[in-house]
C-alpha distance (Angstrom), angle and dihedral (degrees) to the residues before:
residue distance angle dihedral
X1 . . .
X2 3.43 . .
X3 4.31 115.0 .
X4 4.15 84.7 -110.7
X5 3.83 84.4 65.4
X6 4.05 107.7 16.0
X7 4.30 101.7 99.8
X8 3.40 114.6 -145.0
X9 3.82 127.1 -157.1
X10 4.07 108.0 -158.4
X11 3.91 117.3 27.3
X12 3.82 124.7 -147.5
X13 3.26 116.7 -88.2
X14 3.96 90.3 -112.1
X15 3.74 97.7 54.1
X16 3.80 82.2 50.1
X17 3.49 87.5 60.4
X18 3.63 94.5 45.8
X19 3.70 88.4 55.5
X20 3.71 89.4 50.0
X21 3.64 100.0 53.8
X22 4.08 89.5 48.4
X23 3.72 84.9 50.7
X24 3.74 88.9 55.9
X25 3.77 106.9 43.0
X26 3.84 82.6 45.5
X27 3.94 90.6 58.5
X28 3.97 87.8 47.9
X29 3.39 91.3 53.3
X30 3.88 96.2 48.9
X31 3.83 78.5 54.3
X32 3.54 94.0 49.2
X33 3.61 88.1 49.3
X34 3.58 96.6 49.6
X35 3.51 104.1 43.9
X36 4.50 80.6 47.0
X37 3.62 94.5 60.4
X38 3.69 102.3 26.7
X39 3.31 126.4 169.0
X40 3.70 81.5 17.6
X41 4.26 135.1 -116.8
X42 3.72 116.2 -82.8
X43 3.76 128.1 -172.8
X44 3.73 147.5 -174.5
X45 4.67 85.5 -63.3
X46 3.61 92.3 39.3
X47 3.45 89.7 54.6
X48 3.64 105.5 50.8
X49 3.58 88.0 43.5
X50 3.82 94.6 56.0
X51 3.80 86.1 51.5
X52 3.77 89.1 55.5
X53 4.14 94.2 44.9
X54 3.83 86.1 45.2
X55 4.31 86.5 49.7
X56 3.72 92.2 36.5
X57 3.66 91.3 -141.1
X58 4.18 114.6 105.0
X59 3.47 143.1 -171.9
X60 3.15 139.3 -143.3
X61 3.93 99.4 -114.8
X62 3.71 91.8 84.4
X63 4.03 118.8 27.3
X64 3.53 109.4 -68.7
X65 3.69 88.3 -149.5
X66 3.83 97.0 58.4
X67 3.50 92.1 52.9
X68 3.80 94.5 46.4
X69 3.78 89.6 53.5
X70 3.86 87.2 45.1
X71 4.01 85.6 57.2
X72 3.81 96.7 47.8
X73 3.84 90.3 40.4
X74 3.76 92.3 55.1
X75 3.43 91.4 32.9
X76 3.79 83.5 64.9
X77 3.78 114.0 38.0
X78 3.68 90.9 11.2
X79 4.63 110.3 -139.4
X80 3.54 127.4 127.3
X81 3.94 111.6 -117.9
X82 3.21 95.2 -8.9
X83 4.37 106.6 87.6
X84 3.69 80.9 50.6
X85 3.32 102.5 56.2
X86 3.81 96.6 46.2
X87 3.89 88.5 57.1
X88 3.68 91.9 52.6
X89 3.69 108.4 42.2
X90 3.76 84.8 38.4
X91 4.17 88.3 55.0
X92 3.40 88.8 43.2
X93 3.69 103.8 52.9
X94 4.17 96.5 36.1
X95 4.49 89.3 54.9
X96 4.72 79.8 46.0
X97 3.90 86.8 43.9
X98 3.66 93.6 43.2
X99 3.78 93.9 59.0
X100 3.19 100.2 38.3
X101 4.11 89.3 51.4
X102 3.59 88.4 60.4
X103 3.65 96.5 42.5
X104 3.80 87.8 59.1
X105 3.93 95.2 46.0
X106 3.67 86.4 47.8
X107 3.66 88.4 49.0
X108 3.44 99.7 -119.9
X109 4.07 91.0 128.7
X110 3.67 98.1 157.5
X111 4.23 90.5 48.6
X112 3.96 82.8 49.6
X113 3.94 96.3 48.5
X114 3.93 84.2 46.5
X115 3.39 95.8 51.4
X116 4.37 96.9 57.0
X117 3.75 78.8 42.8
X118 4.08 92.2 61.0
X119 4.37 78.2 44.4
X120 3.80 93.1 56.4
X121 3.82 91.5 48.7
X122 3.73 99.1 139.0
X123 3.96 93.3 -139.7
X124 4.32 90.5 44.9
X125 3.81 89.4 39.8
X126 3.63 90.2 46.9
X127 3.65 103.8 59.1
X128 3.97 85.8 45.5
X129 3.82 90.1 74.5
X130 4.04 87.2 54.1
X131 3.69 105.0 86.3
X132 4.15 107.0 -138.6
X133 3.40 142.1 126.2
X134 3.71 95.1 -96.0
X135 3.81 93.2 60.1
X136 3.81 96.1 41.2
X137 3.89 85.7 62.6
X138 4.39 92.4 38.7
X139 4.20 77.3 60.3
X140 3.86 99.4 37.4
X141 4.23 87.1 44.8
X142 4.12 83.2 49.4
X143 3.63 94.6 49.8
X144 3.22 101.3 45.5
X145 4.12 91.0 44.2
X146 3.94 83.9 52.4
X147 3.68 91.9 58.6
X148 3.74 95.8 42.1
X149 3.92 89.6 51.4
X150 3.73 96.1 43.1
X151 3.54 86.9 69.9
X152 3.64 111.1 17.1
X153 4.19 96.3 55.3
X154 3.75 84.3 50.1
X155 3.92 82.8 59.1
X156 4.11 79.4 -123.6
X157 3.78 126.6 148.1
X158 3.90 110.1 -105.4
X159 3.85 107.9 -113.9
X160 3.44 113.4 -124.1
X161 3.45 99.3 -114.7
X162 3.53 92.6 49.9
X163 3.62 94.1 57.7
X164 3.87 90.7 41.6
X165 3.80 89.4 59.1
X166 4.18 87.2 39.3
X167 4.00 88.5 59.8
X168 4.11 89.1 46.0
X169 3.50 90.8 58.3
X170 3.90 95.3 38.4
X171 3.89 86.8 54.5
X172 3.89 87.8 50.3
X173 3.97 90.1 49.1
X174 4.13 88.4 43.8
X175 4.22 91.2 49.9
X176 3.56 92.8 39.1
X177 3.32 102.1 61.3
X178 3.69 119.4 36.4
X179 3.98 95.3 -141.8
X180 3.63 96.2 37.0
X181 3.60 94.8 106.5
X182 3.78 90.3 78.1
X183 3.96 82.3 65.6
X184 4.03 114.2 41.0
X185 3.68 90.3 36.6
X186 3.86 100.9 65.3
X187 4.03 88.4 33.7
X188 4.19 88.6 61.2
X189 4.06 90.1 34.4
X190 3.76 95.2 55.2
X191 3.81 100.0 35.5
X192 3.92 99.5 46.1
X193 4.35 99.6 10.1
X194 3.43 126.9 94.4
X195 4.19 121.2 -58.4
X196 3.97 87.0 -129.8
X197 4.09 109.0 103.6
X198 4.15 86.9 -141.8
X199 3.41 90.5 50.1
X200 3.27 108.4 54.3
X201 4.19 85.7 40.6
X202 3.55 86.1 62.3
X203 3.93 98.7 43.3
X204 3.81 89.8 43.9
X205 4.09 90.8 54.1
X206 3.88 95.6 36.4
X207 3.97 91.4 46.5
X208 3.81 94.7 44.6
X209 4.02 94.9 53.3
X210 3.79 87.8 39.8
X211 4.11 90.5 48.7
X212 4.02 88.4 46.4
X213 4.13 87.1 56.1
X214 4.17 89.4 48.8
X215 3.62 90.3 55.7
X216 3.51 93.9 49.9
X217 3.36 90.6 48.7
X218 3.69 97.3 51.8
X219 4.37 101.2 35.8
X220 4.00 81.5 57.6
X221 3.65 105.7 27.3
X222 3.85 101.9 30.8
X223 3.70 105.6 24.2
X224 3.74 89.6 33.0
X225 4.05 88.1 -142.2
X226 3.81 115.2 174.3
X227 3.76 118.6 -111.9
X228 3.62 110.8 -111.4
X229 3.89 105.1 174.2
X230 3.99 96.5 -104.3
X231 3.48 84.5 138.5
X232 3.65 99.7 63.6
X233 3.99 91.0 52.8
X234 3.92 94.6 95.1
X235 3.80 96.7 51.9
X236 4.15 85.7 49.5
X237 3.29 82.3 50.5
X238 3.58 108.1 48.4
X239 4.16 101.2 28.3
X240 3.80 76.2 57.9
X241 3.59 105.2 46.3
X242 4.34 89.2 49.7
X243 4.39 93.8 46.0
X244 3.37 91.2 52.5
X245 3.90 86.9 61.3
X246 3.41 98.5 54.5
X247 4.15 106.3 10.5
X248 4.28 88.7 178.7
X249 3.73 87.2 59.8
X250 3.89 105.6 35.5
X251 4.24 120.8 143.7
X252 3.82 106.7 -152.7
X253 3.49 106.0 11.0
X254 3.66 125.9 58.9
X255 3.51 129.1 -125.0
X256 3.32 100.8 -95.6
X257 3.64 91.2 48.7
X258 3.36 91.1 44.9
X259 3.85 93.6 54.7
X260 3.90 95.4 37.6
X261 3.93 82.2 63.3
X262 3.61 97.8 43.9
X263 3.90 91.6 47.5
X264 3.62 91.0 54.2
X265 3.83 101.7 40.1
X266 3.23 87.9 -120.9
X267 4.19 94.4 151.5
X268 3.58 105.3 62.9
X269 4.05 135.4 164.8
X270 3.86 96.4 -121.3
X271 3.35 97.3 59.9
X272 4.01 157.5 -30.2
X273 3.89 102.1 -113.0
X274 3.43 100.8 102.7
X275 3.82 97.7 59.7
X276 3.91 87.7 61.9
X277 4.31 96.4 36.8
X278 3.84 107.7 111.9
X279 4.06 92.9 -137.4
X280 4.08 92.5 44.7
X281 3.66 123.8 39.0
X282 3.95 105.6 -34.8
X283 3.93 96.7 90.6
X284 4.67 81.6 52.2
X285 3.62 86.4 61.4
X286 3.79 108.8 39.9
X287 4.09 84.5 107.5
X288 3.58 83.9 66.3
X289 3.70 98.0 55.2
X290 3.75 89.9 61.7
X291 3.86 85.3 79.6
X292 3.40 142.0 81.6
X293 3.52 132.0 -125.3
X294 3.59 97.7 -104.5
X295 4.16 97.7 54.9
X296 3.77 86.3 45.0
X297 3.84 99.0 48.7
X298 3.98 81.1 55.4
X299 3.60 96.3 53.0
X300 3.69 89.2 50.5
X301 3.84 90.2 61.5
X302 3.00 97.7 44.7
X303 3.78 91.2 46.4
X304 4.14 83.8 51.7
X305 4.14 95.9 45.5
X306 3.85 85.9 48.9
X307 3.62 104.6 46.1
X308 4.16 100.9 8.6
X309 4.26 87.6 159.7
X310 4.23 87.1 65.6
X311 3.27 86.4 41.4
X312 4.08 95.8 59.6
X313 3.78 97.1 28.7
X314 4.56 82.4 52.9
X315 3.83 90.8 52.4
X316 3.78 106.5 34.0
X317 3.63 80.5 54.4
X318 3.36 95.2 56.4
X319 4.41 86.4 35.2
X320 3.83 87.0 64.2
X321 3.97 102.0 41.1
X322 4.26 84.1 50.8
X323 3.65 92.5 43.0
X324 4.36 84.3 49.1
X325 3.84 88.8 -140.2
X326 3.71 115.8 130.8
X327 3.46 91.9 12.6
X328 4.28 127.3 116.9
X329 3.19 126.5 -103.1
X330 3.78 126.9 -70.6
X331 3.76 88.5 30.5
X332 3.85 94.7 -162.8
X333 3.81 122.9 -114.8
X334 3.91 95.9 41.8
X335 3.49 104.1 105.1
X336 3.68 130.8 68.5
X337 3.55 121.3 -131.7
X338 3.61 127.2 -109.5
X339 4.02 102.4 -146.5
X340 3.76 133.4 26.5
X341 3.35 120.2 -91.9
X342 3.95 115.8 -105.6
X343 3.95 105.1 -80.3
X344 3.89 131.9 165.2
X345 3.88 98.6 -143.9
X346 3.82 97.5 76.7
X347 3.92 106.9 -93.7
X348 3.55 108.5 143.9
X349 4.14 133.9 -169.2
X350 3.85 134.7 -105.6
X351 3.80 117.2 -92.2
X352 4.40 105.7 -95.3
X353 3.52 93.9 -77.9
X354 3.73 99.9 75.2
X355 4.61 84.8 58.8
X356 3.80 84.0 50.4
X357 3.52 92.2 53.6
X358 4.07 99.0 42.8
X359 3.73 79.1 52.3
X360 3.69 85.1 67.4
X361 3.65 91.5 45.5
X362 3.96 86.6 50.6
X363 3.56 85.7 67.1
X364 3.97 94.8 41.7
X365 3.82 93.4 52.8
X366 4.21 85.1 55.3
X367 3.39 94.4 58.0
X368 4.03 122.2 76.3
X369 3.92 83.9 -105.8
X370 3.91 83.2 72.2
X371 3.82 95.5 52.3
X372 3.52 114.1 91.1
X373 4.66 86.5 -159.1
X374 3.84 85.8 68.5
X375 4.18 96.3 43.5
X376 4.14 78.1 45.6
X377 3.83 84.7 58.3
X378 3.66 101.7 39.9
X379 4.11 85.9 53.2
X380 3.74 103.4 47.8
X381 4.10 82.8 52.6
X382 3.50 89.0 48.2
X383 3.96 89.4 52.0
X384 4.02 89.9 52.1
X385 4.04 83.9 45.4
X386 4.03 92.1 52.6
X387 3.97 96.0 38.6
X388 3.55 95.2 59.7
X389 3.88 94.7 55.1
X390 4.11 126.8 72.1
X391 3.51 125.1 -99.1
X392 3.98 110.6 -69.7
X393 3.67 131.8 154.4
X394 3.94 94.2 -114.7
X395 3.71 88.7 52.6
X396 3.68 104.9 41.1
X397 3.93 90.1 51.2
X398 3.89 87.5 46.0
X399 3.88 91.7 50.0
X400 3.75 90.6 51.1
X401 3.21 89.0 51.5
X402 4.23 106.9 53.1
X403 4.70 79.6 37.1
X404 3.88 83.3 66.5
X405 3.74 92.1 36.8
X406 3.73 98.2 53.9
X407 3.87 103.9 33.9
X408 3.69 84.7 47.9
X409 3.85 88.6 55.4
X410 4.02 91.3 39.4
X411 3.86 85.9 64.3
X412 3.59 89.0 63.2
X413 4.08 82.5 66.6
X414 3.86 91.6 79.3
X415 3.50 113.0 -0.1
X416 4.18 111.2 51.6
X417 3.92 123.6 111.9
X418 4.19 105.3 -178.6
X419 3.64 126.3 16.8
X420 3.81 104.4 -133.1
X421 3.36 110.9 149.7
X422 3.72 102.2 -127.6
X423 3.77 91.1 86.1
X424 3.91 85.9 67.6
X425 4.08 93.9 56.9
X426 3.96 90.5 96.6
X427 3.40 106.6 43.6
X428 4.01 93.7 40.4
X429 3.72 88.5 46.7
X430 4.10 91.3 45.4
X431 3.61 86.6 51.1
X432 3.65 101.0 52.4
X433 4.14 87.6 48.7
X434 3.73 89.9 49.5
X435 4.18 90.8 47.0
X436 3.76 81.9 56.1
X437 3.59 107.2 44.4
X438 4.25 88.8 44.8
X439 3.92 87.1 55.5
X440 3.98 96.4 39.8
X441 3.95 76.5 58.9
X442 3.49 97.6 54.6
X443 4.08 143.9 -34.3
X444 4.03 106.8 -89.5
X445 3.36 111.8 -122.6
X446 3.52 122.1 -99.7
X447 3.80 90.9 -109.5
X448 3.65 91.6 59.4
X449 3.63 92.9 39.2
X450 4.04 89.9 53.2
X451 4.22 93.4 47.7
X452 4.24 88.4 42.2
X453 4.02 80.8 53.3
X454 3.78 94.1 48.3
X455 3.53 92.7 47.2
X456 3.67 95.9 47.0
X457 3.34 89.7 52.0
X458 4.16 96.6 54.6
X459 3.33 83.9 58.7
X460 4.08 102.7 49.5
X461 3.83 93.1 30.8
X462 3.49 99.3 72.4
X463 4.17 92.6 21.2
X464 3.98 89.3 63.5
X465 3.60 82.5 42.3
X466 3.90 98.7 57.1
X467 3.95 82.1 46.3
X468 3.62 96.7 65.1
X469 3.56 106.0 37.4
X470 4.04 104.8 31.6
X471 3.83 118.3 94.7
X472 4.06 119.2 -94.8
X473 4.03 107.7 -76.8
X474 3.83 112.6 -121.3
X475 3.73 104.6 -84.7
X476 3.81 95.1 -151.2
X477 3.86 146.7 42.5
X478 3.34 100.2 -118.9
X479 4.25 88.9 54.6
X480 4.06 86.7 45.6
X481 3.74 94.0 59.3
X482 3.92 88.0 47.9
């Protein structure tokens, strides 16, 4: 055995030590973080979902379940923000600590150094200090990755405690975040599913439409959140997006509809809000929101079968304004804030430190390290990378890893609304860990090194490009819903 796949029970005493010092400049930096951020950032979703843990009655626009734990939480130790922040940033640093513990037992010191450096990222550590539901499942996916790796690069059995409290937190992630499915799915399939490749393609699809069901089930039936109609936002979006191509010819609006929202630009790539704004597009559409989601769902395939070239040109133009690839700069929605926005139930901002340090992340989300198309590169090479080497625990958690990544980032494909580029953080952040663990394994070889380079660089090339020479993005709402 190589020492990438050779377990070992008892450590030395000095890569004990190793693991102990990681474990304590990772608590100083939760500190750090903490006492950065505190009482934590709020916006516009926090907000109404602090009204709704403060009522104690949710719906199902936001996660039920985040807003439930909100109410307990405060019900608890009382605080706006703050509860929720704690349980995030501490999530988020113990799954970073975790893996870089083991790293450093493993004596990998340099991987475990790197990977509290890919946890200090100014634009990843950032959005951490915004309280949402996007970062309460980035530091449910991270603990729950911690535990996984704390035993499974080890090439240890997972304790069954430790994998109970892995699947809490997974759950969490799943409910959380209404598309996280296409993440903590794959991750369980592919470390603890069958080895065969059509195996675990069949368990991953079968388990994610049988997970979406179970979180129906328990939003409406457990929760007992109010149905809002989120659901039905993708078919506005897309039946939209297609008419407004061809307004003679268009399946679920009518023509008129279907011109009004072409004449106002109401269906654009960045996002869907503008279809549903009362001074835009929302009053063209009110026909629409007589139906349900299952007549609307059918107009949207037919809409597709019909006219399936709108259909592709609608979402790859959305694909590419998510993915922030050719796309100007100051593609909005990239930068987390640095203060809360203004709010009557008590939720106040971090001190001026926290706006000096999104400033930083400003600058991070500008660079390719910011684009979630060039992290999308990096892990399909990393998947080539991992295939062609045997079974080991360093590559099996890394390949888990860049499988929740990608088919979390495929989803985006066909079902996406808004391109803000918080919906990345996991899959960007999974990648970078799985980059890490494949080269703790073992150098690349220059071959794959070269074609990772090559493939990088067809996405930054003409990304950098679109940078320089496309006009000024909008640099408010109000301008992106014009």
């Amino acid at each position: 055995m190589t020492r990438a796949t050779e377990p070992r029970s008892t450590p030395p005493r000095t890569e004990r030590a190793a693991a102990a010092r990681i474990g304590g400049a990772t608590l100083l930096l939760l500190l750090g973080s903490l006492a950065l951020f505190w009482p934590g950032i709020v916006t516009y979703d926090g907000i109404a979902q602090f009204g709704q843990a403060l009522a104690g009655h949710f719906e199902d626009w936001h996660p039920p379940i985040m807003a439930g734990l909100w109410h307990a939480l405060h019900g608890l130790v009382g605080g706006g923000a703050a509860p929720m922040l704690v349980l995030q940033m501490v999530l988020y640093w113990a799954g970073f600590g975790a893996i870089a513990a083991t790293l450093a037992r493993e004596e990998r010191r340099h991987a475990a150094v790197a990977v509290l450096c890919i946890a200090g990222l100014p634009l990843f550590l950032g959005w951490q200090g915004v309280v949402l539901k996007d970062t309460q499942m980035l530091g449910a996916m991270l603990a729950a990755a911690g535990i996984f790796g704390w035993w499974r690069l080890r090439g240890a059995r997972l304790p069954v405690l430790a994998g109970v409290a892995a699947i809490v937190l997974l759950a969490y992630a799943t409910l959380v975040r209404s598309n996280a499915v296409f993440a903590t799915v794959p991750l369980v399939v592919m470390l603890f599913g069958p080895t065969r490749w059509w195996a675990r393609a069949v368990l991953t699809l079968s388990g994610i439409v049988a997970v979406l069901g179970l979180a129906q089930a328990i939003n409406h039936g457990v929760l007992r959140a109010t149905a809002s109609g989120v659901e039905r936002t993708e078919a506005f979006y897309d039946l939209s997006a297609i008419a407004a191509q061809d307004p003679a010819h268009a399946i679920g609006l009518t023509q008129a509809e279907a011109r009004a929202v072409l004449a106002r630009h109401c269906a654009k790539p960045f996002f869907w809000d503008p279809l549903g704004t009362a001074d835009r597009c929302g009053p063209t559409l009110e026909r629409l929101h007589g139906l349900t989601a299952g007549p609307l769902y059918r107009l949207l395939v037919e809409a597709i079968v019909r006219h399936p070239l709108a259909y592709a040109t609608h979402r790859l133009g959305h694909l590419n304004s998510t993915e922030r690839w050719i796309v100007p700069a100051g593609w909005p929605s990239a930068v987390p804030p640095g203060a809360s926005e203004a709010n009557p139930i008590g939720l106040h901002s971090p001190g001026p430190a926290a706006s000096r340090w999104q400033v930083l992340a400003r600058w991070n989300a500008e660079l390719p390290l910011g684009w979630p198309a060039a992290w999308l590169a990096l892990a399909v090479c990393a998947i080539v990378v991992a295939l062609r080497r045997p079974p080991a625990p360093f590559r099996d958690v890394a390949l888990a890893l860049l499988a929740s990544a990608v088919v979390l980032e495929a989803s985006f494909t066909v079902l996406s609304i808004a391109s803000d580029l918080r919906y990345h953080l996991w899959p960007m952040v999974a990648t970078a860990l799985a980059t890490i663990l494949l080269w703790a394994q073992a150098r690349w070889s220059r071959r794959a090194v070269l074609w990772t380079g090559v493939a990088l660089a067809l996405v930054i090339v003409p990304g950098t490009v679109a940078r320089l020479i496309l006009p000024a993005a909008p640099s408010s709402y109000a301008a992106l819903l014009r």
